[in-house]
MARBA-3410 file (N, C-alpha, C, O; in Angstrom, 1 decimal):
97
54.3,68.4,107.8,53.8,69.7,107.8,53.7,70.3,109.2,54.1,71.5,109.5 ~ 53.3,69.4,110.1,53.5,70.4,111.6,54.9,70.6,112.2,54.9,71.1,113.3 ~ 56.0,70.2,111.5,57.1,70.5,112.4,58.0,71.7,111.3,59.1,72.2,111.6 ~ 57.2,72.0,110.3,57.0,72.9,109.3,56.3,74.4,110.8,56.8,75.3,111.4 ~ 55.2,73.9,110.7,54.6,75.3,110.9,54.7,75.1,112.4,53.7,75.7,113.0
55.6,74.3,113.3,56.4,74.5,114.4,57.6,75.6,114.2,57.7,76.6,114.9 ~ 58.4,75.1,113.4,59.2,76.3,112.9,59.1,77.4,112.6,59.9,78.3,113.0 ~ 58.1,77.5,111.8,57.4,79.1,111.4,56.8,79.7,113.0,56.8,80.9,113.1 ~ 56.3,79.0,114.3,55.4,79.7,115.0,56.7,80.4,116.4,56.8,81.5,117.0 ~ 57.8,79.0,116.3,59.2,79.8,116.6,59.7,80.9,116.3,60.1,81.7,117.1
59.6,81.1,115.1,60.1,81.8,114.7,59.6,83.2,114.4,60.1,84.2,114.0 ~ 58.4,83.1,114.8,57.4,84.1,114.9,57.2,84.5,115.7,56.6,85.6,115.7 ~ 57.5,83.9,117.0,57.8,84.5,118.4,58.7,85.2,118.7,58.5,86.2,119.3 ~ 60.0,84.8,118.2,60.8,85.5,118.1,61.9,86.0,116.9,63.1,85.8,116.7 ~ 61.3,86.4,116.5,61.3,87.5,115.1,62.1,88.5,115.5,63.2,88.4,115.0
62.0,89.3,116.3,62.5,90.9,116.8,64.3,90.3,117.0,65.3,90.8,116.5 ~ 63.9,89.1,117.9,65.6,88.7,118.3,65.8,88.1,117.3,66.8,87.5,117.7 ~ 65.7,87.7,116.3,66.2,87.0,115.3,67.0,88.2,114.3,68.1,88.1,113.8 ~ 66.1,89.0,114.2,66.5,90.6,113.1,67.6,91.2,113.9,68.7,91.5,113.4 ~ 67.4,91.3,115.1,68.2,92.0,116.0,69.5,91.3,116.0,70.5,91.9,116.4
69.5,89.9,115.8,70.7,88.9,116.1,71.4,89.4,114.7,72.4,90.1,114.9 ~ 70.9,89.2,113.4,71.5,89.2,111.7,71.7,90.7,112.0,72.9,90.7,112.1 ~ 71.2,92.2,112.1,72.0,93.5,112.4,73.5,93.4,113.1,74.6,93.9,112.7 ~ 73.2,92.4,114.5,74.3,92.7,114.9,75.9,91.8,114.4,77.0,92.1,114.8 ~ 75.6,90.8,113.7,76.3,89.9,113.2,76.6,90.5,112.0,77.8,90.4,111.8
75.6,91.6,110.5,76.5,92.1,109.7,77.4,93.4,110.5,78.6,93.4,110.5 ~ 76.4,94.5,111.3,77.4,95.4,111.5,78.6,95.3,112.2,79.6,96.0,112.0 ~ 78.6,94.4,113.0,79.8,93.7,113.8,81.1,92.9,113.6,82.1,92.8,114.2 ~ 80.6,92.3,112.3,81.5,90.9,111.6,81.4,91.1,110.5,82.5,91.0,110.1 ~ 80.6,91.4,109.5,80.8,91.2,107.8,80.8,92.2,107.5,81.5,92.3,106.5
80.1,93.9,108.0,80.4,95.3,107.0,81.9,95.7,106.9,82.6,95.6,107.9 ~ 82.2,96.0,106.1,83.1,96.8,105.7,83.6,97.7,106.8,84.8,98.0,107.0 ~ 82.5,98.2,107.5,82.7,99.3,108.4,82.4,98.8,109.6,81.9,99.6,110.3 ~ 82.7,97.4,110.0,82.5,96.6,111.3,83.4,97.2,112.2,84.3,98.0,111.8 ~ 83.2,96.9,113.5,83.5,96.9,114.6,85.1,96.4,114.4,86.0,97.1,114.9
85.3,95.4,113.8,86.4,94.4,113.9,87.6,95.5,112.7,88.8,95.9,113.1 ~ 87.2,95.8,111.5,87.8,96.8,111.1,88.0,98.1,111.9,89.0,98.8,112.0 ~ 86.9,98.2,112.3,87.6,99.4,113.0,88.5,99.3,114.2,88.8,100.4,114.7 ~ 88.8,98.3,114.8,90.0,98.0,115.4,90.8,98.4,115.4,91.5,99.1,116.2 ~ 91.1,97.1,113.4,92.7,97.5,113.3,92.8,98.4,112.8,93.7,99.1,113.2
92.1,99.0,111.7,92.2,100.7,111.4,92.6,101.6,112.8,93.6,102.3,112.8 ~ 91.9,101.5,113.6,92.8,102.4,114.7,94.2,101.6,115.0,95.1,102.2,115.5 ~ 94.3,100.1,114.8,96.0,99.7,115.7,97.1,100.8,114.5,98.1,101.5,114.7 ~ 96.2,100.5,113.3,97.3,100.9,112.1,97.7,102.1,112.5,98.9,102.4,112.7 ~ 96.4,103.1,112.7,96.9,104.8,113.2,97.4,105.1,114.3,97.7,106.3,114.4
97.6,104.4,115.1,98.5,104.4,116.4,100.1,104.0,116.0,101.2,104.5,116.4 ~ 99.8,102.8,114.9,101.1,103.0,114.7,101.9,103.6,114.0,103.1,103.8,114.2 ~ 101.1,103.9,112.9,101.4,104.9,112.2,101.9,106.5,112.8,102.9,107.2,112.5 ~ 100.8,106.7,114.0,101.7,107.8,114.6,103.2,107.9,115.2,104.0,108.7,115.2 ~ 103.2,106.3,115.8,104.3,106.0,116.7,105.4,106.8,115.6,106.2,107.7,115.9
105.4,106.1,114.1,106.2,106.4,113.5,106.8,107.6,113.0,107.9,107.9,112.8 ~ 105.3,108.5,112.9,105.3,109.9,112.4,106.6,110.4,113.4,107.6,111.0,112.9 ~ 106.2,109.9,115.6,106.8,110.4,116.2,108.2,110.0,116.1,109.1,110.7,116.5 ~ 108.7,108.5,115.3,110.4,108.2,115.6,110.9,109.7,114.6,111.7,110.5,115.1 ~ 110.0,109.8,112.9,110.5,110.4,111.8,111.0,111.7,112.3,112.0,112.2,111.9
109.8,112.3,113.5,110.3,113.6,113.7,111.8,113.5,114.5,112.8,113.9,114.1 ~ 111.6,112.9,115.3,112.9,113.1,116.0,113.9,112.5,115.4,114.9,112.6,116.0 ~ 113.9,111.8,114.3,115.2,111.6,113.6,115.6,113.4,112.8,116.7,114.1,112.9 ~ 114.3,113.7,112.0,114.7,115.1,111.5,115.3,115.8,112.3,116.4,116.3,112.0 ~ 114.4,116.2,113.8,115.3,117.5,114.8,116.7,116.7,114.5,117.4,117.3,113.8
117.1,115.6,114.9,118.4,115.2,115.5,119.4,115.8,113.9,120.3,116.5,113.9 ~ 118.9,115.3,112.9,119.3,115.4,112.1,120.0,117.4,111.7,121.0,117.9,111.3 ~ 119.0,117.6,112.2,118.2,119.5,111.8,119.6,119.8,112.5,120.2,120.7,111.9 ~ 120.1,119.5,113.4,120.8,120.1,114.7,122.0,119.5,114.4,122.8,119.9,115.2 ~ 122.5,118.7,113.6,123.8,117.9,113.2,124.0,118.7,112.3,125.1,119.2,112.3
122.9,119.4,111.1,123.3,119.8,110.0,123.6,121.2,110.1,124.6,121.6,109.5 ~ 122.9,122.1,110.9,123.4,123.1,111.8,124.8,123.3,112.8,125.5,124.3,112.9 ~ 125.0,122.3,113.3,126.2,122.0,113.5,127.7,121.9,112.7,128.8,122.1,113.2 ~ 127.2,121.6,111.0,128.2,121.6,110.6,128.4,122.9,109.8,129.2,122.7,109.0 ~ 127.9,124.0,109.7,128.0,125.2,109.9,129.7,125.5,109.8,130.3,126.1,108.9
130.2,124.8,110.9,131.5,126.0,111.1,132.5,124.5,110.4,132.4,123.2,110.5 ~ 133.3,125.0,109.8,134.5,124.6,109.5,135.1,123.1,110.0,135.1,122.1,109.4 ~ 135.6,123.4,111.2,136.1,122.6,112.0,135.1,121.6,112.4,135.6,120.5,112.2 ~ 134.0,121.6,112.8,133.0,120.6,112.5,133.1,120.1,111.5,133.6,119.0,111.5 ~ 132.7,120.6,110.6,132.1,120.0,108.7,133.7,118.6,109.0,133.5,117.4,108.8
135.0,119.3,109.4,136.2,118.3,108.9,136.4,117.4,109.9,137.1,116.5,109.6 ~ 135.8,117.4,110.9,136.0,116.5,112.3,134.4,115.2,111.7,134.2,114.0,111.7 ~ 133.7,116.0,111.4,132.6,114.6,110.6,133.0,114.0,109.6,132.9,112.8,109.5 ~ 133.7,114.6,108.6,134.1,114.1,107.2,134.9,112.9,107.4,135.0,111.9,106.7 ~ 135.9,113.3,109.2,137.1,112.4,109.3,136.2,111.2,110.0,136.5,110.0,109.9
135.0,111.6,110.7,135.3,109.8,111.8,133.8,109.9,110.6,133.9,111.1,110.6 ~ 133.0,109.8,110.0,131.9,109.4,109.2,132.4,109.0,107.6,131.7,108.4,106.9 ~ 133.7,109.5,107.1,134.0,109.2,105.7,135.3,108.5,105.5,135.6,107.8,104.5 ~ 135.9,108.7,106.5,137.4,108.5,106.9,138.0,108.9,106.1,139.0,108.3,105.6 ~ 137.8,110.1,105.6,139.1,111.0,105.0,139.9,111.8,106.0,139.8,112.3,107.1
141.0,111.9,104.9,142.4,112.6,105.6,143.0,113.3,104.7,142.5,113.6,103.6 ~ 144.2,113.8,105.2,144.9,115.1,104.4,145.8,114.3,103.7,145.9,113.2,104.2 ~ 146.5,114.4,102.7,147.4,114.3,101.9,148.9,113.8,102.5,149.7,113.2,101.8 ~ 148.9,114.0,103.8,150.1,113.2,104.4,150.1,113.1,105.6,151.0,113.1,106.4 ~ 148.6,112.9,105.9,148.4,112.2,107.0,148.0,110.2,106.3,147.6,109.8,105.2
148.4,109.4,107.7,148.1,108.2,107.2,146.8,107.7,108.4,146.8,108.0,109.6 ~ 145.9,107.0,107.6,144.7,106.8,108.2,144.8,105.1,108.9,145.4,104.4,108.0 ~ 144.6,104.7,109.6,144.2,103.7,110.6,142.8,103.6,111.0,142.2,104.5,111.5 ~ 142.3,102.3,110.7,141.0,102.5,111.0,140.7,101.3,112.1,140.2,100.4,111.4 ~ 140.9,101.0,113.1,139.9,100.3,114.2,139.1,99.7,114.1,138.3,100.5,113.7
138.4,98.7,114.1,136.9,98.0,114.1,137.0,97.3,115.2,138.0,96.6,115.2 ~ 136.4,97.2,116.2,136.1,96.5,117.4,134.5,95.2,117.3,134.2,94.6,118.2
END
């Protein structure tokens, strides 16, 4: 019994740091909305931006190729080195290095 109500008078001393310790251990480590989640929640939206930024500049690059083929002579100079087509009596050769 006294190493009973040794425990209890510990613990009754310090009470405040004990409440204060279990606050900071759920909001920090076990909620949902911890500290530690919110981490990678932000690593995710950083990366997620990075990507937003590759998607856009694939589109401009894209936006500006497709504008590009606009004229004629473009549209048939892509068709030839991206499809490898050719005219009717031309003969095609193709390279791979």
């Amino acid at each position: 019994m006294h190493k009973l109500s040794n425990i209890w008078s510990f613990i009754g001393r310090y009470k405040y740091f004990f409440v204060l310790t279990i606050i900071v251990a759920v909001v920090g480590f076990l909620d949902e909305n911890s500290i530690l989640h919110r981490h990678e929640r932000q690593k995710d939206i950083m990366d997620l931006k990075k990507e937003i930024g590759a998607y856009r500049e694939r589109y401009d690059k894209d936006t500006r190729a497709l504008n590009g083929l606009a004229d004629g002579k473009t549209l048939e100079k892509y068709a030839r080195e991206k499809y490898f087509m050719h005219r009717e009596d031309e003969d095609l050769f193709v390279i791979v290095e």
